[in-house]
MDAnalysis code that builds the backbone (N, CA, C; Angstrom):
import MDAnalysis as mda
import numpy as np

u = mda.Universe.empty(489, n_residues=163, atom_resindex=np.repeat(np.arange(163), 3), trajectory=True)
u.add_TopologyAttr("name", ["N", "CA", "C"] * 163)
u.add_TopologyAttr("resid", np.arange(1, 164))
u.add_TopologyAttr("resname", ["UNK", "UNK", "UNK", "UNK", "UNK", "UNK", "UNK", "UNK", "UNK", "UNK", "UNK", "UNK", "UNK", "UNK", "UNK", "UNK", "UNK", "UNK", "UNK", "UNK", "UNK", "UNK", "UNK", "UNK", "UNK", "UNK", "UNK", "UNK", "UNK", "UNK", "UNK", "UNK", "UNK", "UNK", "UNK", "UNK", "UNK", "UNK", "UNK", "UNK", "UNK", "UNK", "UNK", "UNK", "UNK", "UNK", "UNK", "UNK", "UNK", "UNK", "UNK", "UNK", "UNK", "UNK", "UNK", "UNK", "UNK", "UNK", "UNK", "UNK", "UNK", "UNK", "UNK", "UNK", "UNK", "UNK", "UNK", "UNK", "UNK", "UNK", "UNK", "UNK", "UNK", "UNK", "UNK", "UNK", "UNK", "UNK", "UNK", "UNK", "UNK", "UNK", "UNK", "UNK", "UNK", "UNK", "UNK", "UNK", "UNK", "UNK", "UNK", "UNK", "UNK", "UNK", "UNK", "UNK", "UNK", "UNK", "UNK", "UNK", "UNK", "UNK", "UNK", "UNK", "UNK", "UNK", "UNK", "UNK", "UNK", "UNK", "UNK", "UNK", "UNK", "UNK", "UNK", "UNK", "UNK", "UNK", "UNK", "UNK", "UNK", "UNK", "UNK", "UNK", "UNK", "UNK", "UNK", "UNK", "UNK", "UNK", "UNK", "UNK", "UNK", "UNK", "UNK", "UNK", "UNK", "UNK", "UNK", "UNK", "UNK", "UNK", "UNK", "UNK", "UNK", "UNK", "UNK", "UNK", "UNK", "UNK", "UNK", "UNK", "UNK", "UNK", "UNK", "UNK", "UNK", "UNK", "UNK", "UNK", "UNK", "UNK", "UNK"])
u.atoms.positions = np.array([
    [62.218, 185.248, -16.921],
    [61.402, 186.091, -16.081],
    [62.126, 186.480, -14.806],
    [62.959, 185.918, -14.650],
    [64.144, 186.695, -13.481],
    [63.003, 186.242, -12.210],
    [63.362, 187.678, -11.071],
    [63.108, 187.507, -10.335],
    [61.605, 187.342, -9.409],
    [61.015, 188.412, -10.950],
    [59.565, 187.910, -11.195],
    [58.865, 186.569, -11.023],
    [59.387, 185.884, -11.639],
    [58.869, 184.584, -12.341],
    [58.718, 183.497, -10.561],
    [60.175, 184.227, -9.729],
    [60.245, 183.450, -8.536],
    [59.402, 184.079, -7.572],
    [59.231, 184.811, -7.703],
    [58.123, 185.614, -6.725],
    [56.868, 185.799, -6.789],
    [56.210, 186.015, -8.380],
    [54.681, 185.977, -8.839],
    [54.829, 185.015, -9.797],
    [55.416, 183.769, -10.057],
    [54.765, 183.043, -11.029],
    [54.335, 181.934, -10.244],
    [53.443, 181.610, -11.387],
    [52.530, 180.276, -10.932],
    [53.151, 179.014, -10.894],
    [52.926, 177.907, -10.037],
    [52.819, 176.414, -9.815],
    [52.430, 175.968, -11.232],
    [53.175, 174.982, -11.553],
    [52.726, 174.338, -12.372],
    [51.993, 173.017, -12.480],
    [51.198, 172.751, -10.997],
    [50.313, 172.427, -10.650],
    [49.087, 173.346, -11.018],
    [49.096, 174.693, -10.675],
    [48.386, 175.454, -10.816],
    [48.200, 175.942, -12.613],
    [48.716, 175.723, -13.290],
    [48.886, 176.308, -14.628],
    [48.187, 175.218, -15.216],
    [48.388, 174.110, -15.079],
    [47.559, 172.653, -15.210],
    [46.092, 172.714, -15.220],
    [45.807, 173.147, -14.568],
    [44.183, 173.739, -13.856],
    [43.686, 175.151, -14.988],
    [44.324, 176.059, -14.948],
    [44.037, 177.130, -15.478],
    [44.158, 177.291, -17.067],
    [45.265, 175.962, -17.699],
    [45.394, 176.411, -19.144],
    [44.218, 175.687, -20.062],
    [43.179, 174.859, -19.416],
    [42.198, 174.314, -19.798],
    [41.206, 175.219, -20.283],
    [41.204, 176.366, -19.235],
    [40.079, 177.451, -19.058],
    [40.016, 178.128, -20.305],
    [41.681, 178.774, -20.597],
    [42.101, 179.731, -21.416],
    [41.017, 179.555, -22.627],
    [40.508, 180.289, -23.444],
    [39.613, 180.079, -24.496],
    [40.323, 180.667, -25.420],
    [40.428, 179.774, -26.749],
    [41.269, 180.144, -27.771],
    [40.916, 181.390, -28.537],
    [42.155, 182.428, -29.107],
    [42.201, 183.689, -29.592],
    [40.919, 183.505, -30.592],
    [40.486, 184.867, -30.392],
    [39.131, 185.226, -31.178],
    [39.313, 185.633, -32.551],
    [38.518, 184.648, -33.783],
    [39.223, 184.724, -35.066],
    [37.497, 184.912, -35.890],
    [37.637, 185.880, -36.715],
    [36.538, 186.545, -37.240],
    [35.664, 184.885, -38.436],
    [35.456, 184.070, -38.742],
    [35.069, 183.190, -39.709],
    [34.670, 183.615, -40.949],
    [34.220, 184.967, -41.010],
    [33.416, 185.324, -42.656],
    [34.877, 186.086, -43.294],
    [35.893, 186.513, -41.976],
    [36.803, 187.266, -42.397],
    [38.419, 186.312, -43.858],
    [38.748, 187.004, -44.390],
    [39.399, 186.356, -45.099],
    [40.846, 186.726, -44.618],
    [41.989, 186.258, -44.125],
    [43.358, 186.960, -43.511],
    [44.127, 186.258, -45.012],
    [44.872, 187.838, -45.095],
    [45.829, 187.641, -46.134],
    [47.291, 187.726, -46.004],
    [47.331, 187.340, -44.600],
    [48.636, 187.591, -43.914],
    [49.814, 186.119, -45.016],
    [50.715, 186.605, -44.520],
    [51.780, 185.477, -45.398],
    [52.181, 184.795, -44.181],
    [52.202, 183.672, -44.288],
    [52.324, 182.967, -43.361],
    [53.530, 183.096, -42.312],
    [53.591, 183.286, -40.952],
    [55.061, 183.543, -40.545],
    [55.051, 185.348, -40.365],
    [53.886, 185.801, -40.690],
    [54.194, 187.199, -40.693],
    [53.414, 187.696, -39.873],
    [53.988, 188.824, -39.267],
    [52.974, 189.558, -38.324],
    [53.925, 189.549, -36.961],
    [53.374, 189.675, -35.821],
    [54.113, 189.715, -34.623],
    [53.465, 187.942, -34.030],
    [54.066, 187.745, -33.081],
    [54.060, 186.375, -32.319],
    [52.600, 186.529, -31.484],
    [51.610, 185.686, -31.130],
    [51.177, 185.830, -29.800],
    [51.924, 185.625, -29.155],
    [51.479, 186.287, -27.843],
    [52.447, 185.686, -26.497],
    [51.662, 184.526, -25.935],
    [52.442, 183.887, -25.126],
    [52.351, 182.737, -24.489],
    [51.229, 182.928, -23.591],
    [50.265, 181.677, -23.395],
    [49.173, 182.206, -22.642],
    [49.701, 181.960, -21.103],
    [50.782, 181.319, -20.879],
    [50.987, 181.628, -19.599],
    [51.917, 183.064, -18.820],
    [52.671, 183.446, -19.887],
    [53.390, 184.807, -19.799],
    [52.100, 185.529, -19.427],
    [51.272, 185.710, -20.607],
    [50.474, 186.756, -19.991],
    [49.426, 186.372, -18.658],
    [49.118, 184.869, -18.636],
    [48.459, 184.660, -17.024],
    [49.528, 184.988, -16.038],
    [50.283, 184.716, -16.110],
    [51.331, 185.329, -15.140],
    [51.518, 187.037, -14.881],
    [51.570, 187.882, -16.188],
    [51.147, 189.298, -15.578],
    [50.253, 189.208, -15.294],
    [49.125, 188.822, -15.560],
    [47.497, 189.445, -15.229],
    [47.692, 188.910, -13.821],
    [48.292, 187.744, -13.325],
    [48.433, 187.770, -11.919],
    [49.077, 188.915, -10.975],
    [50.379, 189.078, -11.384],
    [51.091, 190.065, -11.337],
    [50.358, 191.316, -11.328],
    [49.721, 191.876, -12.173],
    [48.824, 193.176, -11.754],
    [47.355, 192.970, -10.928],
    [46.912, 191.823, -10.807],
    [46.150, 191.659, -9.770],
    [46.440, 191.939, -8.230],
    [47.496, 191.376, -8.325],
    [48.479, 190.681, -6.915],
    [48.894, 192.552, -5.799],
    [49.359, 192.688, -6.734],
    [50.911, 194.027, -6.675],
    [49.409, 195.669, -6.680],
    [48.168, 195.468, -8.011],
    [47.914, 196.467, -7.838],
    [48.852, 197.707, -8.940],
    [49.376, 196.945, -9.504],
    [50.405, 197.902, -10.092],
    [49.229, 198.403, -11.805],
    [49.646, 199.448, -12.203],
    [49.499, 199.693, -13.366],
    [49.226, 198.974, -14.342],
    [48.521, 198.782, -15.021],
    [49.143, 197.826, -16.405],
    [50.348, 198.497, -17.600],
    [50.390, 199.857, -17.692],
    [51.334, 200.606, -18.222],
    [52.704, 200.459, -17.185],
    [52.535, 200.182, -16.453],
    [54.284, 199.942, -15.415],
    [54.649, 198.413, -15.662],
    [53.898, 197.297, -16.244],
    [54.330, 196.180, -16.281],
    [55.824, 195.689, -16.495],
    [56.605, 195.777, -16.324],
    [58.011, 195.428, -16.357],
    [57.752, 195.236, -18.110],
    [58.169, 195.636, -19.152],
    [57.985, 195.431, -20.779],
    [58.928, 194.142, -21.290],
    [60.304, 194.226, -20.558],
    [60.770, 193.253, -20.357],
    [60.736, 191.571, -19.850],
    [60.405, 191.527, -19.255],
    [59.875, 190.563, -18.205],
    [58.193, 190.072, -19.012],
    [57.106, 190.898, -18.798],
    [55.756, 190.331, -19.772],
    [55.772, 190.308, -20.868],
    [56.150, 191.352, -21.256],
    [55.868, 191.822, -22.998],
    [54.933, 193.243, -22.418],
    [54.425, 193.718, -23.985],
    [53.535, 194.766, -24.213],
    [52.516, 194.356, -23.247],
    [52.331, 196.108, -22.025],
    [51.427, 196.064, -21.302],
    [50.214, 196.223, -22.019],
    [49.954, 196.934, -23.192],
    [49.125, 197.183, -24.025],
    [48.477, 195.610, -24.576],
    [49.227, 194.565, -24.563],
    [49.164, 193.409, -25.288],
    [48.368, 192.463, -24.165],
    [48.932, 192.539, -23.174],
    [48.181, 192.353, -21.255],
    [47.147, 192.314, -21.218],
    [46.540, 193.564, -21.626],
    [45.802, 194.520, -21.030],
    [44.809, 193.814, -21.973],
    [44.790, 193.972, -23.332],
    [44.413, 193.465, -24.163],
    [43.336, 191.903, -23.775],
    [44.599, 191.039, -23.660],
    [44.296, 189.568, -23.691],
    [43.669, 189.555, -22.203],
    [43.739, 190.594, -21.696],
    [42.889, 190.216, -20.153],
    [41.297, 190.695, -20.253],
    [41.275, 191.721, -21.383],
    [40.127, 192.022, -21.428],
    [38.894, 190.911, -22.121],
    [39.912, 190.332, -23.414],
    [39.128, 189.721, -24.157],
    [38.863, 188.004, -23.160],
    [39.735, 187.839, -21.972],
    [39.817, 186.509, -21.414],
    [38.346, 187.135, -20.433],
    [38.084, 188.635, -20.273],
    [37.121, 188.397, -19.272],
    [35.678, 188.662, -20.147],
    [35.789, 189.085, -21.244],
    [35.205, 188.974, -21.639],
    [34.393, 187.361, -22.107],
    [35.282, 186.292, -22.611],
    [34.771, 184.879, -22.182],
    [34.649, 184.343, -21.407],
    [34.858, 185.022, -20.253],
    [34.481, 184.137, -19.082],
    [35.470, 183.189, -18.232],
    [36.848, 183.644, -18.593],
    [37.782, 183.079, -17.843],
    [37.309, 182.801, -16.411],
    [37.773, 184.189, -16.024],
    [37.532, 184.532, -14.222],
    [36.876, 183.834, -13.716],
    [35.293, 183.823, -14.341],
    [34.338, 182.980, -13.718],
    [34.577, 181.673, -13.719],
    [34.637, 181.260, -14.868],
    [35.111, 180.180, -14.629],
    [36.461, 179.458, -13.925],
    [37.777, 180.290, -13.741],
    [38.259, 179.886, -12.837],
    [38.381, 179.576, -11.076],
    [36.757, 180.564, -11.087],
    [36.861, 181.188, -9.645],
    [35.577, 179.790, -9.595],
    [34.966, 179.454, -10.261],
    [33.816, 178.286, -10.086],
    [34.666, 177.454, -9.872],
    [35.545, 176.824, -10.467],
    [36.849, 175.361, -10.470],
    [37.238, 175.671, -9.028],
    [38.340, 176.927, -8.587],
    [38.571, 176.945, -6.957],
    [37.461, 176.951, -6.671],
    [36.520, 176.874, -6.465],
    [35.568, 177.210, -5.214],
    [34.580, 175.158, -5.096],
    [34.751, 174.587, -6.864],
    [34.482, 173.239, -6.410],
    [35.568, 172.530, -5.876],
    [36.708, 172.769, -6.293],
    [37.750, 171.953, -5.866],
    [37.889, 172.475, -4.127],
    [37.623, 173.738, -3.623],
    [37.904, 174.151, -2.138],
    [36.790, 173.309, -1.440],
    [35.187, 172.835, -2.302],
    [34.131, 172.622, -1.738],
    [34.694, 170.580, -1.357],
    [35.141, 170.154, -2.325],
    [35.651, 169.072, -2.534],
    [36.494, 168.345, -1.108],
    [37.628, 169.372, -1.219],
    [38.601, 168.969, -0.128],
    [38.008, 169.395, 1.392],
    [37.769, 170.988, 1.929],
    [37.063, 171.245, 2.792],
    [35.930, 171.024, 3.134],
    [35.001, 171.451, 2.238],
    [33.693, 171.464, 2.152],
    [32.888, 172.972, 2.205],
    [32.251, 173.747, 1.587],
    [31.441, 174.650, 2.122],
    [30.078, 175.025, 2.567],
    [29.755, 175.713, 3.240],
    [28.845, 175.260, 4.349],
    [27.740, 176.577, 3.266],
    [27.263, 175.589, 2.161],
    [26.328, 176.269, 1.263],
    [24.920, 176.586, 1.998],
    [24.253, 176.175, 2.867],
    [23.326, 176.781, 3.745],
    [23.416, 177.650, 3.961],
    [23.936, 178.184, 4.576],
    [24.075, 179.338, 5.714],
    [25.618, 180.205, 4.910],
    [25.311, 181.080, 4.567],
    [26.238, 182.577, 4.089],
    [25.944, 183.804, 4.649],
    [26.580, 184.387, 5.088],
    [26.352, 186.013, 5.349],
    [27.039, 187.196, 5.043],
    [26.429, 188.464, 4.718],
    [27.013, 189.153, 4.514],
    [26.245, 190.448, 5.094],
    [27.582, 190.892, 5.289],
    [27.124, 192.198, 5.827],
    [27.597, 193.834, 5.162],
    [27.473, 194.684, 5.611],
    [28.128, 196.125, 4.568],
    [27.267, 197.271, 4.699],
    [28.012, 198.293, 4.692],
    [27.168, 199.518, 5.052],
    [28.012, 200.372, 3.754],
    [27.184, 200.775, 2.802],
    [28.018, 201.977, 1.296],
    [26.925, 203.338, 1.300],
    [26.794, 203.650, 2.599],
    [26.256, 205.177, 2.664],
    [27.180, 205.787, 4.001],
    [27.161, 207.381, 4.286],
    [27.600, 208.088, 5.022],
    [26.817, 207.852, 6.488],
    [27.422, 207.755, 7.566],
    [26.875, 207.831, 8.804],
    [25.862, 209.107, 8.408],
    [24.388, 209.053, 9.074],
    [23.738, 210.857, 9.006],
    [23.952, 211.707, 9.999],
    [24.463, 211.428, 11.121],
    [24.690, 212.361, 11.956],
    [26.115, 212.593, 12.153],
    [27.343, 212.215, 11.138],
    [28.191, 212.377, 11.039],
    [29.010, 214.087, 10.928],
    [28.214, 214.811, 10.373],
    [28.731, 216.338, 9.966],
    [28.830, 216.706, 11.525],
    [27.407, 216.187, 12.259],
    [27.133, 216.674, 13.750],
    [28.314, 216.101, 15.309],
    [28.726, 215.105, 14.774],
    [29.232, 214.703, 15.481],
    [31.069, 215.045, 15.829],
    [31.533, 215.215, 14.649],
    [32.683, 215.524, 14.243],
    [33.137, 217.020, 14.277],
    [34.337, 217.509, 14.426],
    [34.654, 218.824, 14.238],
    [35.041, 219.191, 12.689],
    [34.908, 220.459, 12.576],
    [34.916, 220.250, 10.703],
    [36.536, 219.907, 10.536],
    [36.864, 219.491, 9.013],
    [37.727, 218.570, 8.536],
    [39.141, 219.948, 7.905],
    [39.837, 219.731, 7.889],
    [41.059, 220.734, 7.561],
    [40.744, 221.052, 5.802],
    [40.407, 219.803, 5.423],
    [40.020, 219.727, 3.756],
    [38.931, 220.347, 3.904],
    [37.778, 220.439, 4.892],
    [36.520, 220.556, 4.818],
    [35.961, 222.622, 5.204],
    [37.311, 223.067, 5.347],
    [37.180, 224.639, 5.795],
    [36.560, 225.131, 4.551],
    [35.358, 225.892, 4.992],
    [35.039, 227.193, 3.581],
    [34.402, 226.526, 2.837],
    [33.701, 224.969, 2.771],
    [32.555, 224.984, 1.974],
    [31.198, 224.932, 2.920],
    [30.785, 225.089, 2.228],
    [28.851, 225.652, 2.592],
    [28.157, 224.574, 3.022],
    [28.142, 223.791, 3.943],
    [27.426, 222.795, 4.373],
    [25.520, 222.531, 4.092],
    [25.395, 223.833, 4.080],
    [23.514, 224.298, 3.815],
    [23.554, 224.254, 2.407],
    [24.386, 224.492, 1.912],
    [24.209, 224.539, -0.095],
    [24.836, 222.938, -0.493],
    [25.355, 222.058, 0.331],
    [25.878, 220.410, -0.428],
    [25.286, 219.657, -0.445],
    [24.727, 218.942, -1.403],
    [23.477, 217.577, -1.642],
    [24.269, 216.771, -0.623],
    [23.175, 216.347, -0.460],
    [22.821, 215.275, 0.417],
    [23.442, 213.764, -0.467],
    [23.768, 212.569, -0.107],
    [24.620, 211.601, -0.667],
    [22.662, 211.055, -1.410],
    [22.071, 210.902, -0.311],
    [20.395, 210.269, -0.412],
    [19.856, 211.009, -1.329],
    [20.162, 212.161, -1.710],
    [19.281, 213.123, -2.534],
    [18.802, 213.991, -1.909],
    [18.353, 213.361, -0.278],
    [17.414, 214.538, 0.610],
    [18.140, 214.156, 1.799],
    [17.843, 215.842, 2.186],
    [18.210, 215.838, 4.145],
    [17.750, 214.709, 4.612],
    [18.437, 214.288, 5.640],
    [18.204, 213.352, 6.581],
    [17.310, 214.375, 8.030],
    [16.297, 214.136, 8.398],
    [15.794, 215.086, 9.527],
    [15.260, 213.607, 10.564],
    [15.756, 213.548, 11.400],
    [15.228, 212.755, 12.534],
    [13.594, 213.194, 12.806],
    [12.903, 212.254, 13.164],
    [11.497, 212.263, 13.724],
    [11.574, 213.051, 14.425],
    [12.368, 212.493, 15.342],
    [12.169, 213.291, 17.292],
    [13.245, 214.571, 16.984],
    [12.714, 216.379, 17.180],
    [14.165, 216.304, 17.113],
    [14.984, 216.633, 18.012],
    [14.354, 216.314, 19.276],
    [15.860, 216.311, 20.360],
    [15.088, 215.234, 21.349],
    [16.049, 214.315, 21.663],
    [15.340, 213.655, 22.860],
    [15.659, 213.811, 24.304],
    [14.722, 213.555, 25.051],
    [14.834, 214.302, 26.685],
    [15.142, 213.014, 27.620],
    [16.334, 212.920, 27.915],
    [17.225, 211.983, 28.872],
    [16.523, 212.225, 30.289],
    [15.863, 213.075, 30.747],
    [15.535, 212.736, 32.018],
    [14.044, 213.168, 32.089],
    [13.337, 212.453, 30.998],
    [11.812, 212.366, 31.424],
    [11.318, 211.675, 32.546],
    [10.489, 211.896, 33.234],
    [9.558, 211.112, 34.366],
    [8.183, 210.991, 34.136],
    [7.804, 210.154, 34.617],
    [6.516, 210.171, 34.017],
    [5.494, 210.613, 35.473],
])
């Protein structure tokens, strides 16, 4: 694995932990295989391919750019990552770190928070000057993200009322 292997491969502390998880290749039971024994292509190693699936986690890279050399068939990757999430790898590896982190640190399971905003500011169009991308479309003819205009209650408020 060259220079790969020193840069994104795993501890073998860590591989210890994770090759437990791995759930063995999915084999049909009613099916009859008439393969000759010795024939066919190899699986790959379940740590080669935990090691790309790290590797394209990590990097963000493609699964079609996988070094072909270095993993094997990105197609083959891609594959065994689907069918590992499909059983439940992930979860289950991400449950193991999170008892073993609860173990040594501790986590403070009471109290969690979260916070997040996944809509558009509404007075954003108003506030801003229009966008270089944004020249020449029709602002009065574009749906709304909500479905409907946003219209404030008040609609202007008066900064120097007296009573």
């Amino acid at each position: 694995m060259g220079k790969y292997k020193q840069q994104w491969g795993i501890s073998e502390q860590l591989w210890h932990k994770v090759e437990p998880l791995i759930p063995p290749p999915p084999r049909k039971n009613a099916c009859e295989y008439r393969r000759k024994p010795g024939a066919g292509r190899k699986p790959l190693p379940a740590r080669q391919v935990f090691v790309a699936i790290v590797f394209v986690l990590r990097t963000g890279i493609q699964w079609k750019a996988l070094p072909k050399e270095v993993f094997g068939s990105p197609s083959s990757i891609h594959r065994y990552f689907q069918q590992w999430h499909r059983a439940g790898l992930f979860v289950r590896l991400w449950q193991a770190g999170l008892a073993e982190y609860d173990d040594m640190q501790g986590i403070a399971w009471q109290w969690q928070s979260l916070d997040g905003a996944m809509c558009k500011a509404p007075l954003a169009q108003q506030k801003v000057g229009p966008n270089p991308t944004d020249r020449g479309k029709k602002w009065e003819q574009a749906q709304f993200a909500g479905g409907r205009a946003w219209h404030p209650v008040i609609a202007r408020r008066q900064c120097s009322q007296r009573a």
